[in-house]
C-alpha positions in Angstrom: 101.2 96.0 127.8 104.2 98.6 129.0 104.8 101.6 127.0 108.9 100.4 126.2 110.2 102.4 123.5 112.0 100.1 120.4 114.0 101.8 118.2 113.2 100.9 114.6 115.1 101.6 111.3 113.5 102.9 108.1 115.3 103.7 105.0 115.7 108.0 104.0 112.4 108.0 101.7 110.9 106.5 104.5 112.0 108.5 107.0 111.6 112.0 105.0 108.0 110.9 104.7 107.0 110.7 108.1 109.0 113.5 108.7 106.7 115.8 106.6 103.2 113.6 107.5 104.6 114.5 111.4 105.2 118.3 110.8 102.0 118.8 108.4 99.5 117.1 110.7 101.4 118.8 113.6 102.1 115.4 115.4 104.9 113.3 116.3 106.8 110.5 113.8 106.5 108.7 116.4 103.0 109.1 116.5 103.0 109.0 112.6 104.1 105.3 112.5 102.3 104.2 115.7 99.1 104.7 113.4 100.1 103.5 110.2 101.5 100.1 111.8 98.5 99.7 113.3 96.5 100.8 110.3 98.5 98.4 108.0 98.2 95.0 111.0 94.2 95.7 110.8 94.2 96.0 107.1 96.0 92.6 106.9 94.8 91.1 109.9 92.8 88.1 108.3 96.4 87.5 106.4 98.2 87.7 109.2 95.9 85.1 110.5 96.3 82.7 107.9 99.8 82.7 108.2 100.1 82.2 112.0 97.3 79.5 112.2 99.2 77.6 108.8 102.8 77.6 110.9 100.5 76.1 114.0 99.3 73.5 112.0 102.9 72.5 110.7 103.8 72.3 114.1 103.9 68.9 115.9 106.0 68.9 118.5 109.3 67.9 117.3 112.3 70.0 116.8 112.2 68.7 112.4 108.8 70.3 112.7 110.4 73.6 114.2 113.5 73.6 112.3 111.5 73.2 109.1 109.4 76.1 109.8 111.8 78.6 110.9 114.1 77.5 107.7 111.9 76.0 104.8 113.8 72.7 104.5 112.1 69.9 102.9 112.7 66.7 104.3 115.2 66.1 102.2 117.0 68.7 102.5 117.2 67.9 106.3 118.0 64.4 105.5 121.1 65.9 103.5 122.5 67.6 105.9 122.3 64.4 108.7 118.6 64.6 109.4 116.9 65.6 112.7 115.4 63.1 115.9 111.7 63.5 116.2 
């Protein structure tokens, strides 16, 4: 995978504590977060998981399938608002 560079936002606590973790291990923020993502991803890996193979198995094929995972409608809901085809 390329080395791109995404900008990402952080609130001022959050910031102000990678700032000092950078300067008083005498690395990078950059370098700060790198590690704690991927810290935090293997930590909650079997979560992670869990939640991808569960929005798999909701999955069938149909946009109503897709629609309801991205928003959480029941069928109902979607039936509401002028239902879905397939």
């Amino acid at each position: 995978m390329p080395n791109a560079l995404s900008p990402i936002k952080v609130d001022a606590s959050t910031d102000e504590l990678i700032s000092h973790a950078a300067h008083f291990l005498g690395t990078s923020k950059k370098h700060i977060v790198n590690d704690a993502v991927r810290e935090y991803v293997e930590r909650h890996r079997d979560e992670i998981q869990e939640a991808a193979l569960e929005a798999l198995r909701t999955l069938d094929g149909t946009t109503k399938s897709a629609v309801q995972l991205l928003t959480g409608a029941t069928d109902a809901e979607l039936d509401e608002l002028g239902g879905l085809r397939g």
